[in-house]
VOGU-3710 file (C-alpha; in Angstrom, 3 decimals, decimal comma):
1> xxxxxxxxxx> 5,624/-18,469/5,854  4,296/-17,459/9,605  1,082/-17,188/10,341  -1,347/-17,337/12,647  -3,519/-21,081/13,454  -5,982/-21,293/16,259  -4,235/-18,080/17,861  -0,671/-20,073/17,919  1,871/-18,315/15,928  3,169/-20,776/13,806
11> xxxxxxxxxx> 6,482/-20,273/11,504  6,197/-23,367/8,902  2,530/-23,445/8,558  1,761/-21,592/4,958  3,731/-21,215/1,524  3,576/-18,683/-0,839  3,516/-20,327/-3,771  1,544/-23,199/-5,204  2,615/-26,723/-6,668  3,495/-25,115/-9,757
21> xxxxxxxxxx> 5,707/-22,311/-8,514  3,455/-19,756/-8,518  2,356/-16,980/-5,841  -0,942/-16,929/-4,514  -1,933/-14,393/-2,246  -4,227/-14,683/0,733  -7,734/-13,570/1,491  -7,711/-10,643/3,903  -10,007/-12,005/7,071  -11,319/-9,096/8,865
31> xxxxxxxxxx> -13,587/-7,302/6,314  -16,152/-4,994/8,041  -17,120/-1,990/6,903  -17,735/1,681/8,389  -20,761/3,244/6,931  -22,132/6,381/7,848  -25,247/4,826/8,724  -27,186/5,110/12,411  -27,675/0,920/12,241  -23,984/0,652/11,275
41> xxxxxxxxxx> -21,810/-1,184/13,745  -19,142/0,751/12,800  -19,948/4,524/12,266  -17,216/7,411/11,252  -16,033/9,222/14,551  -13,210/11,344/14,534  -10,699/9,660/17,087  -12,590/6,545/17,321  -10,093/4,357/14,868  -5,999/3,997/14,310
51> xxxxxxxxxx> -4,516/2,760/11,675  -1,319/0,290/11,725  0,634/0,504/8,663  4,479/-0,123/7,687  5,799/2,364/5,560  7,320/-0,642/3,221  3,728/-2,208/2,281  2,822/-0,911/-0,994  -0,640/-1,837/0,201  -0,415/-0,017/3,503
61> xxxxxxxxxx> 0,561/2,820/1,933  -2,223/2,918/-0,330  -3,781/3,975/3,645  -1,858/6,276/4,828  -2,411/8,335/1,244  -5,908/8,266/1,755  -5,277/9,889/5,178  -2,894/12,282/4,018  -4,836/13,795/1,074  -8,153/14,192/2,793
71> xxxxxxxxxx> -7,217/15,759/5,722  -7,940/12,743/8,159  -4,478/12,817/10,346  -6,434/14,578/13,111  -9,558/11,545/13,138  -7,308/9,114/11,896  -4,237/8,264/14,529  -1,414/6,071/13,104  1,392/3,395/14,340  3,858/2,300/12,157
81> xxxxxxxxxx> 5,890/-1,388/12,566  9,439/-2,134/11,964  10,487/-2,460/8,020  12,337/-5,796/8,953  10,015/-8,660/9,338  11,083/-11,726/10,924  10,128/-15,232/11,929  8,367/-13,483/14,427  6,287/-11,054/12,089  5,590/-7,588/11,859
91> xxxxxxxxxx> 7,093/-5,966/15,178  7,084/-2,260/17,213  10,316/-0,503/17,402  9,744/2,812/18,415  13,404/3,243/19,209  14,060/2,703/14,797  14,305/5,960/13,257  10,150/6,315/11,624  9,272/3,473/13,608  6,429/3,686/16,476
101> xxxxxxxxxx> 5,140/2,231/19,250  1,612/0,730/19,421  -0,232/3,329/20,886  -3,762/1,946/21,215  -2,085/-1,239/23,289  1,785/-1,106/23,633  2,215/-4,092/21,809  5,343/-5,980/20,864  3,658/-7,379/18,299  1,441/-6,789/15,273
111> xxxxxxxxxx> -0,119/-10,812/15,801  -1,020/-9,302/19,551  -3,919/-7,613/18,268  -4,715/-10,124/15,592  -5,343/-12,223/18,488  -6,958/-9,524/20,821  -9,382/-9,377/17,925  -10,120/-12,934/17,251  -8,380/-15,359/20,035  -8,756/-18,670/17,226
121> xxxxxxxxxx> -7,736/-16,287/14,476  -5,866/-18,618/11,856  -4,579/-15,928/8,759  -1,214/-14,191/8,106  -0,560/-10,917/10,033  -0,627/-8,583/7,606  -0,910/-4,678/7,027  -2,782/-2,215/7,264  -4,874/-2,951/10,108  -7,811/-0,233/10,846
131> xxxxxxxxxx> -8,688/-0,911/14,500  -11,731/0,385/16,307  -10,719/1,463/19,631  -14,437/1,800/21,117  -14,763/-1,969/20,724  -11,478/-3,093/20,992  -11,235/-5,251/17,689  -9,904/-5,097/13,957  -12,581/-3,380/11,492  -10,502/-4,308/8,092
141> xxxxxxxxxx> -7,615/-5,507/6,859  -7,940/-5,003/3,418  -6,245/-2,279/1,643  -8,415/-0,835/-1,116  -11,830/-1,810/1,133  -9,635/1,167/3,786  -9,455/3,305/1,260  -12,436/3,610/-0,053  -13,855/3,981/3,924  -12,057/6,861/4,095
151> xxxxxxxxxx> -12,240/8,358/0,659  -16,719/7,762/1,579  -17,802/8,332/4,965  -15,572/10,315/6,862  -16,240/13,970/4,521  -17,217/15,442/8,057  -13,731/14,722/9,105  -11,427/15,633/6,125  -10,020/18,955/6,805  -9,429/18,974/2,724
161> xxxxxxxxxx> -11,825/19,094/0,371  -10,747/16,188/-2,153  -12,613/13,674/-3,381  -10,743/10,704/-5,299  -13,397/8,453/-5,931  -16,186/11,255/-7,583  -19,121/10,645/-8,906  -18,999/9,854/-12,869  -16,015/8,757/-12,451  -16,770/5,418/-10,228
171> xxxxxxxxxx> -17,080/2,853/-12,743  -14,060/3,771/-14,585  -11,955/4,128/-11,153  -13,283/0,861/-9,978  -12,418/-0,993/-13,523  -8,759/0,464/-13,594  -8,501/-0,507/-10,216  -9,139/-4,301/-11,138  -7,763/-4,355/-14,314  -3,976/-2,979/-12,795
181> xxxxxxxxxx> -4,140/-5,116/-9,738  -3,198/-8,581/-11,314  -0,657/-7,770/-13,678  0,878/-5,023/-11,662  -0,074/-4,272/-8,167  0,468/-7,914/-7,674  2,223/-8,662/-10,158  5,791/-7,772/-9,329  5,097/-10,150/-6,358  4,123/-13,237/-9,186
191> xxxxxxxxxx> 7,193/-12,356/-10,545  9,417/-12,050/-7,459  8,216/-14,885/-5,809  7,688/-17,445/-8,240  9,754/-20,906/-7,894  9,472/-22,219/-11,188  10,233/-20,591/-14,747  6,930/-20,745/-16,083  5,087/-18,464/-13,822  7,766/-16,175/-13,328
201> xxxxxxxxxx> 7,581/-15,841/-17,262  4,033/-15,382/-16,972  3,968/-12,984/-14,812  6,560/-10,814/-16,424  5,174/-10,839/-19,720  1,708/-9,721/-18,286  3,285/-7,371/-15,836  5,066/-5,186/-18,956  2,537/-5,696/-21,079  0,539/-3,605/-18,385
211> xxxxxxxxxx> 3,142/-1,069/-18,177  3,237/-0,623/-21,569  -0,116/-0,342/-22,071  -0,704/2,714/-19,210  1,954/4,079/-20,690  0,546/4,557/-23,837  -2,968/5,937/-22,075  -1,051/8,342/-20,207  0,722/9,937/-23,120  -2,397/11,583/-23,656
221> xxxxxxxxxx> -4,067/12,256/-20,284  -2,827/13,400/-16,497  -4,171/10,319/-14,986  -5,522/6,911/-15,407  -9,140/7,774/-15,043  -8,779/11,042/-17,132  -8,298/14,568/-16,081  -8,760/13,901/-12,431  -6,628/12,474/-9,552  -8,444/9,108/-7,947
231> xxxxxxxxxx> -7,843/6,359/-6,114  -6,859/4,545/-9,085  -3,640/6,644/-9,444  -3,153/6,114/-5,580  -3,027/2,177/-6,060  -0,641/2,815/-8,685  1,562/4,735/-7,568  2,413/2,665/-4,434  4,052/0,196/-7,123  5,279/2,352/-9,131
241> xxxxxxxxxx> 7,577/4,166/-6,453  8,892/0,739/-5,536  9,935/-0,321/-8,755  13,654/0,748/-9,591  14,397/0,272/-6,155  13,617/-3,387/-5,420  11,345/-4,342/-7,963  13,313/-4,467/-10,530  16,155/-6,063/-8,992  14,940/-8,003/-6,081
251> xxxxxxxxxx> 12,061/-9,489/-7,620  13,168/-9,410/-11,146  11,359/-7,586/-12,917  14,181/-5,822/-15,182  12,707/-5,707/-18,645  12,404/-2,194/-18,405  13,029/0,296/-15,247  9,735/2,763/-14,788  12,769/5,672/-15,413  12,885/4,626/-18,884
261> xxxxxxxxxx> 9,230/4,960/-20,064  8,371/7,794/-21,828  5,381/8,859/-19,564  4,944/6,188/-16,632  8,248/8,041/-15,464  7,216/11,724/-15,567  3,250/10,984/-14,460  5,252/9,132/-11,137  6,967/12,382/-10,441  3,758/14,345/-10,852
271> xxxxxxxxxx> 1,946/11,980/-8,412  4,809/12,198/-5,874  5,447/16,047/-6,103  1,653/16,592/-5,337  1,341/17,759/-1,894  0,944/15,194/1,003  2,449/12,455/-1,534  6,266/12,797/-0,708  5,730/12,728/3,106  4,221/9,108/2,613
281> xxxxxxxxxx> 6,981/7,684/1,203  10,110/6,135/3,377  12,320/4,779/0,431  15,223/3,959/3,460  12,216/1,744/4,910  11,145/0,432/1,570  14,724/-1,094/0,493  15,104/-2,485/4,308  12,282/-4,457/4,266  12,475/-6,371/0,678
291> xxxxxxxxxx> 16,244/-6,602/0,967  16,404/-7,978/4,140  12,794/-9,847/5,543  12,531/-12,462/1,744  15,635/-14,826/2,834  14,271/-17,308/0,044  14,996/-14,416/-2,369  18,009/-12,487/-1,143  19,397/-15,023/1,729  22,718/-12,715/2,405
301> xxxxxxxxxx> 19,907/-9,474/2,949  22,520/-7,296/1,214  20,438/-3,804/0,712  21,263/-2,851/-2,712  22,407/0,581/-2,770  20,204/2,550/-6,026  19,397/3,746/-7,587  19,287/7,263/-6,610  16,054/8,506/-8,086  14,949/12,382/-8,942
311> xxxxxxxxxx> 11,293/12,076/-7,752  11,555/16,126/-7,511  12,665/17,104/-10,674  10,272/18,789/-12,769  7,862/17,078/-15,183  5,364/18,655/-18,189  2,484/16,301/-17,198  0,605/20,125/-15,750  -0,012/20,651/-19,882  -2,133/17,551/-19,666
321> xxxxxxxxxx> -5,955/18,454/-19,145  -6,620/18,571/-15,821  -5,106/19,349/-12,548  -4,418/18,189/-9,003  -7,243/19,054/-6,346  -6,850/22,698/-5,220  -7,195/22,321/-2,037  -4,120/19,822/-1,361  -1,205/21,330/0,834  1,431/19,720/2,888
331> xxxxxx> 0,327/16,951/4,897  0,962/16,829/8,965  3,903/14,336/10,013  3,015/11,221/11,540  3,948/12,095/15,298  6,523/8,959/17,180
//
């Protein structure tokens, strides 16, 4: 795997999995916070910070939600990388149809500004990347730490009034959150990238055994944490909207497609038919990238061609108790 070491971009200097075939993720390295807060190093400003996401990362797009449902695209600015990843890492294409350029620093180069940020930085180049543009350097890389930045201390700047992480609700959000995130958020990448039959079993079994279980809790309830939308149902639904397409063929995870269960299927289409949902999600990006940047996986990079999925088609999950926030309408486009 490439990565950075000492600032060098190496291209054989990490492996994803472990001496007994099984994947093990990284730490995330830059992990500073912005807190409303006058001793804060980093305070919410409305223009101050960009976001770099790819429209393929299930974990980027846990992001560019955030931004979309509050109302932050006018604080918030955004650059979006190339789906295809290769030895040379996450790249700027703005020529790719829903690609961009970098427009804090015209990079080539997503490991550019890893480096601008920390010259001996030694990590993978991952994304998202929040960068603060008043001191030139990366505030977090981490997905849900993002999220819950913007879903806390930038209210002044949210032209919607939504809150997915309310009070009396925390504990619960913040449990579901950790209890889905091993056997399903990253999960499907235990399964997919596994070398060895052991862990990919593992991994499977706990990964459906998940599924199953949410399914169950949902058959009686709109979302996870009850009657209201949080960020627990965002992190879940950036798998979830993955899964027919290239989970559960590229990485193997074809017990069961999410079409098939009984109310993971129609909860989905609820979450992606609520306004500023569907304008998040590039499936043609999505299928690029897992088909064609995991060589060890799929070495021809043939994109497989379905399924075709009805995200739009109509759904009974309204006659659960409780309902989408009111004031969520049609979110702006991200801008080339």
């Amino acid at each position: 795997m490439n990565m950075l070491v000492d600032g060098e971009w190496r291209t054989d200097a990490f492996d994803l999995t472990t001496s007994d075939g099984s994947f093990e993720r990284q730490e995330t390295p830059f992990r500073d916070e912005i807190r409303d807060d006058p001793d804060a190093r980093f305070q919410p400003e409305a223009g101050r910070y960009h976001l770099y996401v790819s429209y393929a990362c299930p974990w980027a797009h846990r992001t560019l939600l955030l931004r979309s449902l509050l109302g932050l695209e006018d604080a918030i600015s955004v650059s979006v990388v190339d789906p295809y990843r290769d030895e040379d890492g996450w790249q700027f294409t703005p020529e790719k149809d829903g690609c961009t350029r970098d427009h804090v620093h015209d990079a080539d180069f997503l490991r550019e500004l890893y480096v601008r940020a920390d010259p001996d930085a030694t990590c993978r180049v991952t994304v998202p990347v929040l960068w603060d543009t008043e001191e030139d350097t990366i505030v977090n890389n981490e997905s849900e730490e993002i999220m819950r930045m913007f879903d806390t201390e930038f209210d002044e700047y949210a032209q919607r009034d939504v809150d997915l992480y309310p009070e009396g609700y925390r504990d619960e959000v913040d449990r579901i959150i950790d209890e889905i995130y091993e056997p399903i958020n990253n999960g499907v990448y235990r399964a997919g990238f596994a070398t060895k039959q052991k862990p990919y079993d593992e991994a499977v079994d706990e990964l459906f055994a998940a599924l199953d279980h949410w399914d169950e809790v949902l058959g009686d309830q709109r979302y996870l944490a009850g009657d209201r939308l949080t960020e627990a149902d965002i992190a879940m639904f950036t798998t979830l909207v993955r899964f027919d397409n290239v989970y559960y063929t590229h990485f193997m995870c074809n017990v069961q497609p999410i079409r098939e269960y009984d109310n993971l299927w129609p909860y989905l289409r609820d979450l992606y038919q609520t306004p500023g949902v569907a304008e998040t999600v590039n499936m043609a990006h999505i299928k690029e990238h897992y088909y064609t940047t995991h060589p060890d996986v799929n070495p021809h990079r043939i994109v497989a061609r379905g399924p075709d999925l009805e995200f739009e088609t109509p759904h009974d999950r309204d006659a659960l108790p409780g309902e989408a926030p009111s004031d969520l309408r049609a979110a702006v486009s991200i801008d080339d």
